[in-house]
C-alpha angles and dihedrals in degrees: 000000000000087000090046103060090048093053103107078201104053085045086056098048106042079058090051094057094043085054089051093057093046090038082052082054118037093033089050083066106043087054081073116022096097089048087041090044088045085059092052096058100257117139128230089261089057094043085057098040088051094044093049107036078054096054089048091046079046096059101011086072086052091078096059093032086048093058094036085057092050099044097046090033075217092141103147089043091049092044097052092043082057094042088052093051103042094050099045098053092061104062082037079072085064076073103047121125107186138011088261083064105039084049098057093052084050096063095042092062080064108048087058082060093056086043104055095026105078087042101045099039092053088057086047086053087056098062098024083064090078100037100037140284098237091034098051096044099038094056090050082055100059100039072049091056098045088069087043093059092042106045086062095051091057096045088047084057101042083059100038085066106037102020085232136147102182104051089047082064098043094058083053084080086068093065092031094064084042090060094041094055091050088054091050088058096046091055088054102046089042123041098147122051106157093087099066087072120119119201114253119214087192090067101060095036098044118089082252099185097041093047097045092051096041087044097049093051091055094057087039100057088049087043085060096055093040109118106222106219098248089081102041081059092049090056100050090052090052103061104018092235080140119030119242103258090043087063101084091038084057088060087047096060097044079050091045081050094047092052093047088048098042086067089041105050095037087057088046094047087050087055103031111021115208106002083070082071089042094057084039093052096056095054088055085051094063099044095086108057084047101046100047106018089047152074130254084273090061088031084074105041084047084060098050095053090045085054093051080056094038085057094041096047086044102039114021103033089057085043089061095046086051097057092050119044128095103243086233096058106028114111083045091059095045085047088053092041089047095044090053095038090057104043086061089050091055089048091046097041095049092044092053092040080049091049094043085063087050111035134333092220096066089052092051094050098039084052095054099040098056093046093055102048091065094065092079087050087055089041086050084055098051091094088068087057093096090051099049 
């Protein structure tokens, strides 16, 4: 058991089990939450404005929740509170009335986000620093993303045989206590993770402040273009260009996609530093004009594409931040990173939810232009490829 505790390997993986089961569960739900939000009577505006306040509410808590975790050094008991918070609030949507209420859970789920990700990210930093950064996080991610591609199909086929929302979100406890219990047992066989740090050269000799700020506008700018799934769905419940039952499948294959380029592209950053974001960047770029100007045939490459930016958003961005921030200061850094990140995701998501109500066409093109015009920021940041 001794050896146990001590193995970098055996720390990243037991998260990443406990992410798969919550994955299973709060990704479940956002396959149908547009079409869920639609049924109760809320517009595409709203749907946008939802999905997006609750991404901001999602990353801007981070910041507080970044800096608590620093400053207690509580980072198991600030991680489970988040966990806790972030599992319960998804079956509760089995019990909403109304789209006000259903809203309001929905945000919730991500404010336990904000809540357990500074915390536990910096835990995962700890072990992924002697197996590597890319590596470590690329391969949670994709234990992450193998819940994220389950928990939709069962919810596709809960509601494939009782046309039921709300049973599809009820199922979702059954995952949720899974991943609980888990959690319960990794507090308990590691208490300690510090340890597990090994000491980065990369993080005293690299231009730490100029990098992290030049860094953090260029994934902004593609957060803010980046199209939440809520209103993809939406969409695709709009105008039937996928059929009902094939929507959360839809969201299973871009998670399916996440998973296989998480291990990918966190190999590749290892090897290769920031041009893996670059490659990256230009898949997300395409996911917009196939996804809303095409048929069900482009609905799936558009997904594809939205799943290579979902793993690089997931996987190599934390990678960089882990390379590069000082350990003292770490979760702080992640809480900074995610608050921005997400302001800008809120931004993005309510303009384009804006732009859906009024033509197709701007929200194509203000989703590719934003995205685009981060890739300089990433070419400006190749000389830091060597120290990272």
């Amino acid at each position: 058991m001794k050896r146990i505790k001590k193995s970098p390997w055996a720390f990243i993986v037991l998260l990443g089990i406990i992410s798969l089961f919550s994955d299973m569960t709060h990704e479940g739900s956002r396959s149908i939450t547009g079409p869920y939000l639609a049924l109760l009577g809320a517009s595409a505006t709203v749907v946008g404005f939802v999905a997006g306040f609750g991404e901001l509410i999602g990353y801007a808590f981070r910041l507080i929740t970044g800096l608590i975790a620093d400053k207690t050094k509580k980072y198991w008991t600030i991680t489970v509170i988040g966990y806790l918070v972030n599992l319960l609030a998804v079956p509760a949507l089995a019990l909403a009335g109304n789209w006000q209420m259903a809203a309001v859970l929905m945000m919730l789920e991500r404010l336990g986000r904000a809540i357990r990700n500074p915390a536990r990210d910096t835990m995962l930093s700890y072990a992924t620093s002697s197996v590597g950064h890319g590596k470590g996080f690329g391969i949670h991610e994709a234990l992450d993303q193998i819940g994220a591609v389950t928990g939709p199909l069962i919810v596709g086929a809960v509601y494939y045989f009782s046309e039921d929302y709300r049973q599809s979100f009820a199922v979702l406890l059954i995952p949720a206590i899974v991943a609980i219990s888990i959690l319960v047992v990794a507090r308990m066989v590691y208490p300690d993770t510090k340890g597990m740090e090994t000491p980065d050269k990369s993080a005293v000799n690299i231009r730490f402040k100029r990098f992290y700020w030049l860094y953090l506008i260029g994934v902004s700018l593609i957060a803010a273009g980046f199209a939440d799934y809520p209103l993809i769905a939406f969409h695709f419940t709009k105008t039937a260009q996928v059929p009902l039952h094939w929507i959360p499948a839809m969201y299973a294959i871009a998670m399916g996609v996440d998973a296989l380029a998480a291990i990918l592209l966190g190999r590749f950053f290892d090897k290769y530093g920031m041009k893996t974001l670059i490659i990256s960047t230009a898949f997300s770029i395409a996911f917009a004009p196939l996804v809303f100007m095409g048929n069900f045939y482009t609905a799936i490459l558009g997904m594809i594409c939205w799943g290579v930016g979902m793993a690089a958003q997931e996987s190599v961005m934390r990678a960089v931040l882990a390379s590069v921030l000082p350990i003292e200061k770490r979760a702080t850094g992640f809480g900074v990173f995610n608050a921005v990140f997400g302001l800008f995701w809120f931004l993005g998501s309510f303009l384009m939810g804006w732009l859906y109500d009024i033509s197709l066409l701007w929200l194509v093109v203000f989703s590719v232009i934003i995205q685009s015009i981060s890739i300089p920021f990433f070419i400006k940041l190749l000389k830091y490829n060597d120290d990272l």
